[in-house]
N, C-alpha and C positions, 0 to 999 in steps of 0.2 A: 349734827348741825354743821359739823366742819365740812364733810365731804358735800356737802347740798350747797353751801354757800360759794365754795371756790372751787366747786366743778369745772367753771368756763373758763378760771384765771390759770390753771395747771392742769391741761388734758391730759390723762395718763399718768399723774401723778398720786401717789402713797399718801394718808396720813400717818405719821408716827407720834405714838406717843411715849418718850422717853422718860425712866426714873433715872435721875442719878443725883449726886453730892448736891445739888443746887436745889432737889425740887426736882417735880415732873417738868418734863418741857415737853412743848411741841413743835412737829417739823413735816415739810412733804420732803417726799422725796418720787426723783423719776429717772429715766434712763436703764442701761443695759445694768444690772448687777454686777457683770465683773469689768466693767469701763473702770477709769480710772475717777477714784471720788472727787467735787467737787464742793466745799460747803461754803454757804453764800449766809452773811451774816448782816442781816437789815439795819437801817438807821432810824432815828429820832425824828419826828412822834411815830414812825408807821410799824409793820409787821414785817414777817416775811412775805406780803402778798407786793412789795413794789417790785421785786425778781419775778413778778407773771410776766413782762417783755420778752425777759432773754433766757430765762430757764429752759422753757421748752424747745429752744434751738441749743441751748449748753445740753440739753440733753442728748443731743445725737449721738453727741462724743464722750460723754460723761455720766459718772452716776451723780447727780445733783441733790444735796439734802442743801434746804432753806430751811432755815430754823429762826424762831420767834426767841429772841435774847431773853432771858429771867427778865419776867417784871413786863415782858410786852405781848401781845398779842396771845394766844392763848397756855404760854408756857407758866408756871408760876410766879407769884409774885411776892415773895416772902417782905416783913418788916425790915425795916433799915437798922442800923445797929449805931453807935454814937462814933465809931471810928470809921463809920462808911466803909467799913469792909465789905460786908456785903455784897455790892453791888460794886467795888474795887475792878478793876478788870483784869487783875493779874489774878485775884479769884473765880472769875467770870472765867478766863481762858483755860485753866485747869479742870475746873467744870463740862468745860465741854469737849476737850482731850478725853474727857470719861467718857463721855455720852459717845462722841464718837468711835470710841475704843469697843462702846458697848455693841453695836451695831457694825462693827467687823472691819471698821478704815481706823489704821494704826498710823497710817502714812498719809496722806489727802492735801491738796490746790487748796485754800482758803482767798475767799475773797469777801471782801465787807466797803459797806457806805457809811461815813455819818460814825455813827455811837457805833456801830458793827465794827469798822473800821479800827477801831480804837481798839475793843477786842482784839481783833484779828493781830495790831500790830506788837501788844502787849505778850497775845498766847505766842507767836514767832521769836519774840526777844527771848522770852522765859523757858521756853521749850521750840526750840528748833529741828527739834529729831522730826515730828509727826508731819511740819508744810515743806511740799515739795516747792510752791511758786505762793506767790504772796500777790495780789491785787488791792492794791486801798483807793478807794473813790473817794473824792473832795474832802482831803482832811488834811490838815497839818498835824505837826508830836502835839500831843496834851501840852507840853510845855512850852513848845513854839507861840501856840493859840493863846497862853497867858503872858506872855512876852508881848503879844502884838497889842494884844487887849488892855495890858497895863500900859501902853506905849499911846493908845488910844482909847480914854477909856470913852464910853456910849458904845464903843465896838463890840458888835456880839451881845447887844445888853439882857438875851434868855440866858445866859451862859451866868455871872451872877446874881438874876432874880430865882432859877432854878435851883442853885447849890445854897441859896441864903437859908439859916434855919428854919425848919421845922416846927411846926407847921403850917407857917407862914403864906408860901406860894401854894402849895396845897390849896390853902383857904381860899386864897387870891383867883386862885385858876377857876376852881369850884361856882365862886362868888361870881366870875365872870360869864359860865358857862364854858365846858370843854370845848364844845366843837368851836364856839368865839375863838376862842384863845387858839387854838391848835392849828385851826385853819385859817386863822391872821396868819400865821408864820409859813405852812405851806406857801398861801400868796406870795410872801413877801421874800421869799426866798426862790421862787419861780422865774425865771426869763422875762414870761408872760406878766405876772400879777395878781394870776387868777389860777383855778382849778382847774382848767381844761385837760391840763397832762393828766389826771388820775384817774385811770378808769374807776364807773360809780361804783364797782362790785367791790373794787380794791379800799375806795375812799370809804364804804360800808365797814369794814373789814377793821379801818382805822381807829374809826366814832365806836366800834364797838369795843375796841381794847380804852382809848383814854377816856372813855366817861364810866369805868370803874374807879374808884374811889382808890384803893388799892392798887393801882397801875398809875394812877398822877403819881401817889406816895414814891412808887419806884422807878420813876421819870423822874423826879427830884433827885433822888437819890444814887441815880446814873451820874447825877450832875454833882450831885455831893462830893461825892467819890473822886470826880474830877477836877472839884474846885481845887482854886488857888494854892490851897494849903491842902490839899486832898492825898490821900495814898497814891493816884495816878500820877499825876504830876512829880511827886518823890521820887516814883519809880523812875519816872522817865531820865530826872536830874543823877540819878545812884548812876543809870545805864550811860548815861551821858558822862558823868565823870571818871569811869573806870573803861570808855571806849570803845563800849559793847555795840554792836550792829549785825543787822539783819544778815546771815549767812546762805540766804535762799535769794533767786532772780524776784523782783521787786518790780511792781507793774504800777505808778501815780498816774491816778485819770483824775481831773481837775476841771472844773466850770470855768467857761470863762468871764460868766457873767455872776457867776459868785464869789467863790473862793478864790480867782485869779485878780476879781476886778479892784482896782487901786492898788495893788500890793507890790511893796518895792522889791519883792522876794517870792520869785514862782514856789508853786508846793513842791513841786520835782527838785527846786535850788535848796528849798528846806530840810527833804530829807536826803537829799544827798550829802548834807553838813554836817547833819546830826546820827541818825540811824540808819541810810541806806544808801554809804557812797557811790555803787554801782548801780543805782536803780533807774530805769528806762521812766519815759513818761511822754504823754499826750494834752494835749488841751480842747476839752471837748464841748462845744457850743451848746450853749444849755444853762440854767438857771443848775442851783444845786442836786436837784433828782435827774443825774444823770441816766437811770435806766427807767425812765416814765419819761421826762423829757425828749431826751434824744437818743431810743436804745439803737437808732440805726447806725451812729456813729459807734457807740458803744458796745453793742454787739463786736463788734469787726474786732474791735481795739484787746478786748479781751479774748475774745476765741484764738487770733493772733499767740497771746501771750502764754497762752494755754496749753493752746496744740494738744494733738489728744493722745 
């Protein structure tokens, strides 16, 4: 069923289906084999199908693996644990150091959105040998993003209805219907207001990982992990206080009708503060789904950073 459905979103691309410490995951993958690796790690609610934009052109120059995070799209989705480790993302990132170790890139570009992002910036702090370049789209530190939120709160208000106990928003979300709930926030997280940026094959792709019952659980539990008092947020405070930062070139691409808009502190001024004092940055027009949005600017901004 995988290769049938997302035939037309990744021409030429691989499914893979990986075992490792996390569970089975899954991932495409495309490009030359011995290019240099690419892996592109999706955000919140979606899969790795919002990377059909810019994959198949990262592909020229790249061997591109997209991967479905534990818990989304069709990777596993194991039970939450009461210390949210789990679904922690400095477990999340060692995880998939495995996976990718298993599959022959020891070294590899990491780039992520959203919750991917948060990965991404997590597995770099903790293990820095394996990313060459570091990409993070519309996100502030875990800890910045509770700083702002506690400074305002109604800001961000999925951020603690998602991490509130168990099983609580589960019920709520359920109760409301997935695709309601889900695709409220798409909208309202768009430039637009609406669905128009998602292609339907992708927006398919999406309603079928969260109206599993077991993938809301681990969509909670992404958030758990990160709440306020979560292992993420720790982490970030531990890295923060002992001075630790990103030792790899560092690429912030930022909405600026999202994550840019009202804030007295660009994302670029953020983590240049806190984890990525030399890091480059753009401001890219567009509602939060920078690569459905607007891959035209986006495209350029990261193949740029990339180089092949």
């Amino acid at each position: 069923m995988a290769d049938d459905v997302q035939a037309d979103l990744f021409p030429g691309f691989e499914s893979l289906w990986l075992d490792g410490p996390g569970g089975r995951a899954f991932a495409r993958a495309g490009g030359p084999a011995d290019a240099p690796p690419l892996l592109m790690l999706h955000g919140f609610p979606q899969t790795h199908a919002m990377w059909h934009r810019l994959a198949p052109a990262l592909a020229r120059d790249h061997r591109v693996i997209c991967l479905d995070l534990k818990g989304y799209g069709w990777s596993d989705a194991p039970a939450g644990d009461a210390a949210h480790e789990t679904y922690a993302k400095r477990r999340q990132g060692r995880e998939i150091v495995a996976l990718m170790e298993r599959i022959g890139h020891v070294r590899f570009a990491l780039a992520g959105h959203d919750r991917g992002a948060r990965v991404a910036y997590r597995l770099a702090l903790d293990e820095p040998g394996p990313v060459a370049r570091l990409a993070l789209l519309d996100i502030v530190p875990t800890l910045v993003q509770w700083e702002r939120i506690e400074a305002h709160p109604g800001m961000n208000p999925h951020w603690p209805f998602l991490a509130g106990p168990a099983p609580g928003p589960e019920t709520e979300i359920r109760h409301r219907g997935p695709d309601s709930y889900y695709e409220g926030l798409l909208r309202a997280w768009t430039r637009a207001g609406d669905l128009q940026a998602f292609a339907p094959a992708a927006l398919d792709l999406y309603r079928q990982s969260w109206n599993v019952p077991e993938r809301i659980h681990a969509m909670c539990e992404d958030y758990r992990a990160g709440a306020a008092d979560g292992p993420d947020r720790a982490a970030d405070a531990a890295d923060l206080a002992a001075g630790r930062t990103l030792a790899m070139p560092v690429l912030v691409l930022a909405s600026d009708a999202y994550l840019e808009r009202g804030k007295p502190e660009s994302a670029l001024a953020a983590w240049q503060r806190t984890f990525a004092p030399h890091a480059t940055g753009a401001v890219i027009a567009s509602g939060h789904f920078l690569a459905e949005e607007n891959p035209e600017a986006t495209l350029p901004a990261l193949r740029g950073f990339l180089g092949a």
